[in-house]
C-alpha positions in Angstrom: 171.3 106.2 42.1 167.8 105.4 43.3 166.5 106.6 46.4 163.7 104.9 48.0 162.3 108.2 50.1 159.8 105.7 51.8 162.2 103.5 53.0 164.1 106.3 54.7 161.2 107.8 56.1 160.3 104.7 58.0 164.1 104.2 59.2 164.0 107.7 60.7 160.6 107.2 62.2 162.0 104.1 64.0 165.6 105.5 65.2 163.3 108.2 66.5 161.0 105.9 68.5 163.7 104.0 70.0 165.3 107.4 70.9 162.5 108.5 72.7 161.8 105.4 74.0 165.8 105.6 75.4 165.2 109.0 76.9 162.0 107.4 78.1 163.8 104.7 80.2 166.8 106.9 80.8 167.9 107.5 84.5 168.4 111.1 85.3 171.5 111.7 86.5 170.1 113.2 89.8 168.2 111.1 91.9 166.6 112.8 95.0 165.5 110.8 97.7 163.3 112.1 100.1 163.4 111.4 104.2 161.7 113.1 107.2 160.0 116.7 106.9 161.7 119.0 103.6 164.9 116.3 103.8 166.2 115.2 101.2 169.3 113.1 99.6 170.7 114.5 96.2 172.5 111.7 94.4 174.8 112.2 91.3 174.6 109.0 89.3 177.8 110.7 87.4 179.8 111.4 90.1 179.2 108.8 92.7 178.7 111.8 95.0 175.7 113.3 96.9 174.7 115.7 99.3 171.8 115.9 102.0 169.5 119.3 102.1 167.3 120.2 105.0 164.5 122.7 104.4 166.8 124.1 101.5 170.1 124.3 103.5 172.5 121.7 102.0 173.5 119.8 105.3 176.6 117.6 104.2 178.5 118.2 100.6 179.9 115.4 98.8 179.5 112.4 100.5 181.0 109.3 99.2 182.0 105.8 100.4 184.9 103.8 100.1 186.7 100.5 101.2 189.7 98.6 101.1 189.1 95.4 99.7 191.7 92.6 99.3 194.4 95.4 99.7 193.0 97.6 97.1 191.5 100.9 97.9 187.8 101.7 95.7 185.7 104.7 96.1 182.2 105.1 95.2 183.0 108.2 93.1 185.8 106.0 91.1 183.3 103.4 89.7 182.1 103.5 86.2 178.7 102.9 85.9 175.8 103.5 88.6 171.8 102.1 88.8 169.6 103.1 90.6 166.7 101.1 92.0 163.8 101.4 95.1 161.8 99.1 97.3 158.8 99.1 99.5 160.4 97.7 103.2 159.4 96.8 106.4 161.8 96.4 109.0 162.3 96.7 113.0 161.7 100.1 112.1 158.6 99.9 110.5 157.4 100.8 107.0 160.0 102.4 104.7 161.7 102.9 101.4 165.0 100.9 100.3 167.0 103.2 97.6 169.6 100.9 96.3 172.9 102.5 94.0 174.3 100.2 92.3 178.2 100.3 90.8 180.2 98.0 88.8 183.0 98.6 87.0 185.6 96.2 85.1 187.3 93.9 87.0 185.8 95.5 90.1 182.9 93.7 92.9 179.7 95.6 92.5 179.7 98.1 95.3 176.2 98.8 96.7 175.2 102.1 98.6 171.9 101.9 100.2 169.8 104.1 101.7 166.8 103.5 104.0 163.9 106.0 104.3 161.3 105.7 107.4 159.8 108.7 107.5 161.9 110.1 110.2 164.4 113.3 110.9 167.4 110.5 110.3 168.3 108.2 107.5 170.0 105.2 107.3 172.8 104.2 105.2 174.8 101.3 104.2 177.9 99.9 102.2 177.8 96.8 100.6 180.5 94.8 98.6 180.0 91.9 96.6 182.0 89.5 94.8 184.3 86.6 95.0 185.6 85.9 97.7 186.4 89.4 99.0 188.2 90.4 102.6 188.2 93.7 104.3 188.5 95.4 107.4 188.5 98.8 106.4 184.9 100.2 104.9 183.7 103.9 105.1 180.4 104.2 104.3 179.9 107.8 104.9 182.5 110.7 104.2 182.3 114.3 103.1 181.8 118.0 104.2 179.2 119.4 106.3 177.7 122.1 107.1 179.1 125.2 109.7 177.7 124.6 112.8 177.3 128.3 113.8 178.0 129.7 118.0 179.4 127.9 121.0 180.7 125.0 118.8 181.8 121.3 119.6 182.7 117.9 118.7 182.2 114.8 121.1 184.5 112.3 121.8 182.3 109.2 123.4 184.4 106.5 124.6 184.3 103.0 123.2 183.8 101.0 127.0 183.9 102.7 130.6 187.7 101.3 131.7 190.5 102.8 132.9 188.6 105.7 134.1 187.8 107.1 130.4 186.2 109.9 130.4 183.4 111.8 127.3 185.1 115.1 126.5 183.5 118.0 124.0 186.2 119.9 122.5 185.2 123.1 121.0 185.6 122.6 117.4 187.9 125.1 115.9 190.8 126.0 113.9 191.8 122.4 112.9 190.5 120.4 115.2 190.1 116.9 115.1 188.0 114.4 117.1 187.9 110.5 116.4 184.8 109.4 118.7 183.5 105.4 119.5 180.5 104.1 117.3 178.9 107.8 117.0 180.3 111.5 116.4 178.1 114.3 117.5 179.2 118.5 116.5 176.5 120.8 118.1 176.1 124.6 119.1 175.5 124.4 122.9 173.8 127.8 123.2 171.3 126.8 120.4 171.5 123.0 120.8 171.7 122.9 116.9 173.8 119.5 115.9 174.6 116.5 113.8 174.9 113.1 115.2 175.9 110.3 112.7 176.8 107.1 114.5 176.7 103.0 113.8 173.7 100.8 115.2 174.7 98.1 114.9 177.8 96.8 117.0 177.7 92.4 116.1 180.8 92.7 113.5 182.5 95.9 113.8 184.1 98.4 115.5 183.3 102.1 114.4 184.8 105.0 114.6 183.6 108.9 113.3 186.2 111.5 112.9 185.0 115.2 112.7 187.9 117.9 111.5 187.1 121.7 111.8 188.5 123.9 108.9 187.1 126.1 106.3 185.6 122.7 105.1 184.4 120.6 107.9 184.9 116.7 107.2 183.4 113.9 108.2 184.4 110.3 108.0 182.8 106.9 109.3 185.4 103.8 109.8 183.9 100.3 110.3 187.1 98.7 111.1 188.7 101.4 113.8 191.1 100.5 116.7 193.0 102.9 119.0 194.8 101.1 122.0 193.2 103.9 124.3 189.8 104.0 122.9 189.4 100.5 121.8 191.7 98.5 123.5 192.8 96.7 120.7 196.9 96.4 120.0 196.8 95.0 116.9 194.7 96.0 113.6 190.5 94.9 113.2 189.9 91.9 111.7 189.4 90.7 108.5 185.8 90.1 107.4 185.6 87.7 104.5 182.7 86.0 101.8 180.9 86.7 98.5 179.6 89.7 100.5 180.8 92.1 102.5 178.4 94.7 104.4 179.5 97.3 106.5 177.0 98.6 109.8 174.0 100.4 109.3 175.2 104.0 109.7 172.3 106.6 111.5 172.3 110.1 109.8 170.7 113.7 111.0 171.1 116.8 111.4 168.5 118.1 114.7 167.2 121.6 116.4 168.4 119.7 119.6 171.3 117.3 119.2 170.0 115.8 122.6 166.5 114.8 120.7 168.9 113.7 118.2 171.2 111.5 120.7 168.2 110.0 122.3 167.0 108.7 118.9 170.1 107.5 118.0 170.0 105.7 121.3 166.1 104.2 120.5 167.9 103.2 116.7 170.4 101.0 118.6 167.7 99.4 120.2 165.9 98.5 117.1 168.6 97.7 114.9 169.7 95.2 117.4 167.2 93.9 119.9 167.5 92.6 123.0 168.7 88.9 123.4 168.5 89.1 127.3 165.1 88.5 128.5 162.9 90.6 128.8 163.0 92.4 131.9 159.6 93.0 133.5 160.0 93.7 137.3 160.9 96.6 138.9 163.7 99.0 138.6 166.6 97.5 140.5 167.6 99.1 143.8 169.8 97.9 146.1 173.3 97.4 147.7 176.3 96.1 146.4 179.8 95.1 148.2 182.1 96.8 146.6 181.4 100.5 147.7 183.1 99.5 151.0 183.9 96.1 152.1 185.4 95.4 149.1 188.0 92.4 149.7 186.9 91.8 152.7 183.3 90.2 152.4 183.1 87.3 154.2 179.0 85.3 155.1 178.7 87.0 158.7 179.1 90.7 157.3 176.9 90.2 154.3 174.3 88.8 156.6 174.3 91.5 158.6 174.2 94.0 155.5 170.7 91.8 154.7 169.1 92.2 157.7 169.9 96.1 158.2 167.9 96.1 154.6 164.9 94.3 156.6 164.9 95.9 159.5 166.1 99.8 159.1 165.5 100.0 155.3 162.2 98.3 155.3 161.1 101.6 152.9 163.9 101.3 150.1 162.4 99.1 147.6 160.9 99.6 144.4 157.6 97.6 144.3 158.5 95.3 147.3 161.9 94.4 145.5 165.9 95.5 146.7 169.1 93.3 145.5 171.7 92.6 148.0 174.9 91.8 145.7 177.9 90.2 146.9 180.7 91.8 144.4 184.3 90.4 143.7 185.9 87.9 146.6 182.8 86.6 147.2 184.9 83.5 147.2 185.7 84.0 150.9 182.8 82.1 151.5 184.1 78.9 149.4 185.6 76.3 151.1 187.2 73.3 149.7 186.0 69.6 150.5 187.9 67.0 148.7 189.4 68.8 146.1 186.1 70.7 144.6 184.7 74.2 145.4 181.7 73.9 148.5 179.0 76.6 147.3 177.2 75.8 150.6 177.4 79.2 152.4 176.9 80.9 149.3 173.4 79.3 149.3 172.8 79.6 152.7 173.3 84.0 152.3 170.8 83.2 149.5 168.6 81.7 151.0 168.9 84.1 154.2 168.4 87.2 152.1 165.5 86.0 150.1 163.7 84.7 153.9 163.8 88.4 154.5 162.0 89.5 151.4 165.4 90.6 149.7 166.2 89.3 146.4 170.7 88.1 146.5 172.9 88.9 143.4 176.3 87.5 142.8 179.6 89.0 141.1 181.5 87.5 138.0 184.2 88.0 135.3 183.9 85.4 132.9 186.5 86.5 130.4 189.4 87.0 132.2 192.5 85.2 133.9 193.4 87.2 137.0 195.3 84.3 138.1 197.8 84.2 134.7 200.5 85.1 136.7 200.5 81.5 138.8 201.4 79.9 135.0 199.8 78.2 132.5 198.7 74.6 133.2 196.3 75.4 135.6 192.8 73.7 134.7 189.5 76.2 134.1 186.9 75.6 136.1 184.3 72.8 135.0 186.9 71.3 132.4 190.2 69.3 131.1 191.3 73.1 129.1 194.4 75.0 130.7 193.7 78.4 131.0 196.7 78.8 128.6 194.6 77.0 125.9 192.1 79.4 126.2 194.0 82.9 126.8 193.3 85.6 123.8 196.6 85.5 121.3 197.3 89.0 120.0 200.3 88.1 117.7 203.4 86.5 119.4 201.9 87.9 122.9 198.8 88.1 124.9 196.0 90.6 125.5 196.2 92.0 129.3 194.5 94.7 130.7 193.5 95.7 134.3 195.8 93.0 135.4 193.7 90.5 134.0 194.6 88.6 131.1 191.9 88.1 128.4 190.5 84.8 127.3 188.7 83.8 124.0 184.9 83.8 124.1 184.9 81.0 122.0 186.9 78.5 123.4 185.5 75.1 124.7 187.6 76.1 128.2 185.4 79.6 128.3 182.4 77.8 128.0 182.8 75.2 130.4 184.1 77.9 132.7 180.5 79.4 132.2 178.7 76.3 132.4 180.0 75.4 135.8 179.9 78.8 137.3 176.0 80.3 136.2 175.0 76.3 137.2 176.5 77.0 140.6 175.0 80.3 140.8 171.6 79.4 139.8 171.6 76.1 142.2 172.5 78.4 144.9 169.3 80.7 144.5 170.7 83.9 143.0 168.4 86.4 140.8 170.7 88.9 139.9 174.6 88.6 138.4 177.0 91.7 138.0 179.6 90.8 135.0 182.1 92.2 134.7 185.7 93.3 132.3 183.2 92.5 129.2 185.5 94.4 127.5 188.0 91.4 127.4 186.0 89.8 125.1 185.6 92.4 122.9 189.6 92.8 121.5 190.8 92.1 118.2 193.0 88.7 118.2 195.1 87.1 115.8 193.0 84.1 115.7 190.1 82.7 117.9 189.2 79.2 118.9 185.9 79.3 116.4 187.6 79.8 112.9 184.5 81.7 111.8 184.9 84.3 114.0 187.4 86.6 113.0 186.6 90.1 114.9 186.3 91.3 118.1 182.7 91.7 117.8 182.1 88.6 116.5 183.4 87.0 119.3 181.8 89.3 122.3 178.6 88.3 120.8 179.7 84.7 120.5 180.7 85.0 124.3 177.8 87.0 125.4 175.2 84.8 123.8 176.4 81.9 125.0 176.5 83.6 128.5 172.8 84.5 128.2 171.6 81.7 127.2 173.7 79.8 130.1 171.6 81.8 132.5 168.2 81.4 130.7 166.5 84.1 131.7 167.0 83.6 136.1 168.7 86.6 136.8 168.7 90.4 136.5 171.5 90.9 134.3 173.8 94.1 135.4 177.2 95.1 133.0 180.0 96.7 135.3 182.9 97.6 132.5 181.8 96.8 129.5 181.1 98.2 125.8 178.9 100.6 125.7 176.7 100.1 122.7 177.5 96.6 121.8 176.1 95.9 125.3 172.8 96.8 124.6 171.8 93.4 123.4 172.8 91.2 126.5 172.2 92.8 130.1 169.2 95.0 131.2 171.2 97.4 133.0 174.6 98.9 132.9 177.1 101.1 134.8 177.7 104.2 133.3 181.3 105.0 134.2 184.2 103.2 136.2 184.1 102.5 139.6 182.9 105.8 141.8 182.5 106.1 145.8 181.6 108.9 148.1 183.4 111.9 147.3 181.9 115.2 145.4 185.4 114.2 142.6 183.0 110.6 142.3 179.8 112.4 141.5 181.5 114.9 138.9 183.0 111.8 137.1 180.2 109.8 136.8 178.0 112.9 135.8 180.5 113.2 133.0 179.3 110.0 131.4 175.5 111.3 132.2 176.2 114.5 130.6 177.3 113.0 127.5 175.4 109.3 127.7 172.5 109.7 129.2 170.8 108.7 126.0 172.5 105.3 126.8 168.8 104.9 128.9 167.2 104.0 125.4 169.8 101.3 125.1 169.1 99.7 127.8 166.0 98.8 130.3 168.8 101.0 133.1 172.1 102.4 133.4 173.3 103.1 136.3 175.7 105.3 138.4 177.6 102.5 140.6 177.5 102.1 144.3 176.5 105.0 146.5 178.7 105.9 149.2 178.1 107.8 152.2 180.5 107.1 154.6 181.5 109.7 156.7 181.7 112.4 153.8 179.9 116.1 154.5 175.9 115.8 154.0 176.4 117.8 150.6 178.9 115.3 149.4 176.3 113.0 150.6 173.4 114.7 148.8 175.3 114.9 145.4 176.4 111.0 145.3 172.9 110.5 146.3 171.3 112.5 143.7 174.1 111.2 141.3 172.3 108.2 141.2 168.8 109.3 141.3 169.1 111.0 138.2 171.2 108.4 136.4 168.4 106.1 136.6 168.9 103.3 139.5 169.9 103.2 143.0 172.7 100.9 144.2 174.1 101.4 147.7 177.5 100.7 149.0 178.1 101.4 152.5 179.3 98.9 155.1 175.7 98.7 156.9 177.2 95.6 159.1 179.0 98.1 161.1 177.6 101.7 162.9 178.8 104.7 161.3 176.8 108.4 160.0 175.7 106.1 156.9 173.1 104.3 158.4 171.4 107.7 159.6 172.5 109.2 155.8 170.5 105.8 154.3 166.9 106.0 156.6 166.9 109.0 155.4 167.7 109.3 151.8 166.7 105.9 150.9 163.1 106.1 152.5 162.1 109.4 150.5 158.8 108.6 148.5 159.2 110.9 146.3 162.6 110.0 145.5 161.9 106.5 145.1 159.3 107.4 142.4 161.9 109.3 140.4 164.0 105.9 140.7 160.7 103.9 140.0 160.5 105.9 136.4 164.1 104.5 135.6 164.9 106.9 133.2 168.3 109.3 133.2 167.9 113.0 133.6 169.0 115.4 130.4 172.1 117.5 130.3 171.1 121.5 130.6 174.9 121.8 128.7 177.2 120.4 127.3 179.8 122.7 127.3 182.1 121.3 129.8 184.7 119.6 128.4 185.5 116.2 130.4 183.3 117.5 133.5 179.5 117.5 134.2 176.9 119.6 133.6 175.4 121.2 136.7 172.0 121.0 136.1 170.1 118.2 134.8 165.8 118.1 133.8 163.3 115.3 133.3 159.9 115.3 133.3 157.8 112.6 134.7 154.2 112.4 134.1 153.2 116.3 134.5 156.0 117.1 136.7 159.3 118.9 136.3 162.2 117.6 137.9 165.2 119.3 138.0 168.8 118.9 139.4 171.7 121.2 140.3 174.8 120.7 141.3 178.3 122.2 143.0 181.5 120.6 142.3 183.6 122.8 143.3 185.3 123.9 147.1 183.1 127.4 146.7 179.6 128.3 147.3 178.2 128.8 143.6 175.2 130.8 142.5 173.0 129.3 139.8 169.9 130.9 137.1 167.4 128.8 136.5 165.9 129.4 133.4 162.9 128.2 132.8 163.4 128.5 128.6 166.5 127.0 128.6 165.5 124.1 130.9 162.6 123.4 128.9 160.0 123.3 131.6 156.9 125.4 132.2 157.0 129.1 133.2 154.7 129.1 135.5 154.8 126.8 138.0 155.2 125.8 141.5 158.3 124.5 142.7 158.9 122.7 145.7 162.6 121.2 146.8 162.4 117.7 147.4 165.2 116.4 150.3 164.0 119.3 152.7 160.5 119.0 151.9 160.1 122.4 151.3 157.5 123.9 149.3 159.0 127.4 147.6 156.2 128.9 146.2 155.5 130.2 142.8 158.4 130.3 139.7 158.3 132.7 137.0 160.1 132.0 134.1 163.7 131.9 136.2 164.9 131.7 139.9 168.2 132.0 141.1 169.9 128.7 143.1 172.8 129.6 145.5 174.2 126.5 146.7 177.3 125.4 149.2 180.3 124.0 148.3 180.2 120.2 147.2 176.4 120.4 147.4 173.5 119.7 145.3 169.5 119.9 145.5 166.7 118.4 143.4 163.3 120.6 142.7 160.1 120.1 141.4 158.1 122.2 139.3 154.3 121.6 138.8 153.0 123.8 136.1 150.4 126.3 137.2 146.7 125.7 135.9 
């Protein structure tokens, strides 16, 4: 047989070129993908796994993601074949890298996991499906192992909304321990602050819920698609979210030295990710007086004139840059009268106009997602329309959705937005700059169908509702959220309560203290949040102090005394309210930070911010015995030399070295500050 040896030569030369040139193009089957300062993301192309290293320490093991699409379970590590691709960005959060895996299989949509790179101490990540026609309520885009969190351990459960008296609860995470927290799931040592916070920021389509679980291998999982009847409010499963592509929320990762630095950028993300659709707010921080501290049910137009002019004469110092809201909350209908069948706004404008004569700015209560009057049957007619409010009430299978005694109604109904139409006109004709809503959380449940046949979440039809709501009121009025989400939120009102309805007593301060503990990040959601009326009544002067201060340090300052009638309050509010030096703290707007966190569903004691060059710091007793206190000046994070001075007695204490000891009476509290030394 003849050989041609040149021949051969030349088809080994060329199976060796395209071999190299193979190898050349090959992807390697790790792909690292850097983020922040010695972070990184290890990806196995092979596996459909990764894991996330910090200066060398391997943060969380074996992350995957997974969804259920068209009632069939797929997992990122289940796929076949995986690409790998990158991509200059520029987003809301500036410059960046877009790392794109790719995964197909037979049969199968291509699953996408991306990730998103800005340079930052947190990542974001994402998990995409595409396809025909594809359905799901049920994606995970994040779930693994993490690290052990070493000392006084704990997992947070945040609440999804502020109703029914919910409280935020650290549980020390041990043994088996399991925590399913709203939108964002925090585990940090309290003693060394050291934590991971991995949370959704963006709220428009889904509901999200992270689930920590202690063991010898601590897990992890993220659920866009999570209801709980306690937590959410929702009685029947998420909705279905259909098309060629289905994306789940952009999912914040990090692991932080503080996991209150890493909270309060988790807050900032949420911000970014979903801006503001309110407009912009650019006056003051609001301060004020609202109705239902006291008078409650009982507001009629001669008390709530009187309540104005005590503002104008007696509180003449309680504003904030010339400006305080006097808002007429729920029953505010008192002051309607009936002529000829229609509603007579008249005295309504008249307190309007009154309050604004007397350099006060007037604010008005509303609901405008609820039935409170289901009870009196269906046929009656919404407000500013031909729709029964049966038409329009929120269908959750063969029953409806009630809650607080109210029943809910569908955002997206022609009735609900007539409703709104009729009502923000009246309020706006009648003068007023500021509108509490309220029960947002009504809008928010999952239905069995909605009005708008796009919409087929909860979320989708809160933001329906909301922006139509916003846009109604076109900018006119400072826009305050009483119950309501508290991320999705965010995007429609400038400031927000932070817990449920709280009075006067010391039990009022701890509770809404919990939520500042535990959310007082929520101040880089919004422009405010806020602690809810401040009651003095006739309460000790420490209860007095500590609801006072409760609201100093949650941001705003909303009053809620009945100042048409005598009483210890008035005497309680010249002074308080007229304190300079308070009234600058209020001015900054910003929440004080938790000390610790350690206290289950209570408060922390002590609270810090810092203002300019100053030191402010907090402390507080709870409890029915007089309570010593170490300030440290380490732990607080303030200088260690310094001057302190206590600000309600106006007492300058002299010098602080490094710690002081605070001994306070029971149900008490006192506010220092600390100018650092030269």
């Amino acid at each position: 047989m003849f050989i041609n040896l040149k021949n051969i030569l030349k088809a080994a030369f060329i199976c060796c070129v395209v071999m190299l040139s193979a190898l050349a193009n090959a992807q390697p089957k790790i792909i690292k993908i850097p983020y922040g300062t010695n972070k990184y993301i290890s990806y196995n192309l092979t596996t459909g796994l990764y894991d996330v290293y910090q200066k060398g320490e391997k943060i969380f093991t074996h992350i995957s993601a997974s969804v259920i699409v068209n009632g069939q379970s797929l997992s990122s590590a289940k796929y076949t074949t995986r690409t790998y691709a990158k991509a200059a960005i520029t987003t809301g959060f500036g410059k960046g890298v877009k790392h794109t895996v790719t995964l197909t299989g037979n049969g199968l949509p291509s699953m996408q996991q991306v990730f998103y790179n800005y340079n930052t101490d947190s990542f974001y990540t994402q998990l995409i499906l595409k396809g025909k026609v594809i359905s799901s309520n049920n994606m995970v885009p994040f779930e693994g192992g993490f690290k052990q969190v070493k000392g006084d351990v704990y997992s947070l459960f945040m609440p999804f909304d502020n109703d029914t008296f919910i409280s935020y609860n650290a549980k020390p995470f041990k043994g088996s321990e399991k925590v399913t927290s709203a939108e964002v799931g925090v585990v940090y040592d309290n003693t060394s602050r050291n934590g991971l916070v991995v949370g959704s920021v963006e709220h428009m389509q889904w509901k999200t819920g992270v689930t920590t679980t202690a063991g010898n291998d601590n897990a992890i999982k993220v659920t866009a698609g999570y209801t709980e009847e306690a937590v959410t409010r929702d009685r029947i499963a998420h909705g279905m979210i259909s098309g060629n592509e289905v994306a789940s929320p952009l999912i914040f990762v990090g692991d932080f030295a503080d996991y209150r630095t890493g909270l309060e950028n988790f807050g900032k993300a949420n911000r970014t990710a979903e801006p503001p659709f309110v407009a912009k707010w650019t006056k003051p921080t609001p301060v004020g007086w609202n109705s239902w501290g006291v008078i409650q049910g009982d507001i009629n137009f001669d008390k709530a004139i009187k309540v104005a002019d005590f503002f104008a004469d007696s509180l003449k110092g309680f504003r904030i840059d010339s400006t305080a809201y006097i808002d007429l909350d729920s029953y505010w209908d008192n002051m309607l009268v009936n002529k000829n069948g229609e509603r007579d706004f008249s005295k309504l404008k008249e307190f309007a106009d009154h309050c604004k004569a007397k350099g006060l700015q007037p604010g008005i209560y509303w609901a405008p997602f609820t039935d409170w009057g289901f009870k009196s049957g269906p046929d009656r007619k919404m407000e500013g329309s031909d729709h029964t409010w049966s038409e329009a009430w929120t269908k959750t299978g063969d029953q409806y959705h009630e809650l607080d005694g109210a029943r809910a109604i569908d955002p997206t109904h022609p009735g609900t937005q007539a409703r709104i139409n009729y009502m923000i006109d009246h309020f706006k004709a009648c003068g007023f700059t500021m509108i509490k809503i309220d029960f947002l959380g009504h809008a928010a449940v999952e239905s069995t169908g909605f009005h708008d046949k796009s919409v087929t979440t909860g979320m989708q039809a809160y933001r329906k509702g909301m922006e139509y709501l916003i846009k109604r009121i076109d900018g006119q009025m400072l826009i305050y959220a009483a119950i309501s989400p508290s991320l999705a939120s965010g995007r429609y009102v400038h400031t927000r309560r932070i817990a449920c309805d709280a009075f006067k007593s010391i039990k009022d301060t701890r509770y809404t203290l919990n939520s500042v503990t535990y959310g007082w990040w929520q101040s880089y959601v919004y422009d405010y949040i806020d602690a809810d009326h401040i009651v003095f009544s006739t309460e000790s002067e420490g209860a007095n102090r500590a609801r006072l201060l409760s609201g100093i340090i949650t941001g705003t300052l909303i009053t809620g005394d009945d100042y048409s009638t005598n009483g210890p309050w008035k005497a309680r509010a010249r002074e308080y309210l007229q304190n300079p030096e308070l009234l600058a703290i209020v001015k900054n707007g910003k929440a004080f930070k938790p000390v610790d966190g350690d206290v289950g569903d209570g408060a922390s004691a002590v609270f810090v911010n810092k203002i300019g060059k100053r030191y402010y710091v907090a402390v507080f007793n709870y409890t029915d015995k007089e309570t010593d206190m170490n300030l440290d000046a380490k732990r607080l994070g303030i200088p260690a030399a310094s001057t302190v001075t206590e600000i309600l007695g106006k007492q300058k204490l002299g010098s602080f070295r490094s710690e002081m000891n605070v001994s306070l009476l029971p149900a008490d509290a006192i506010i220092y500050r600390f100018d650092a030394d030269k």
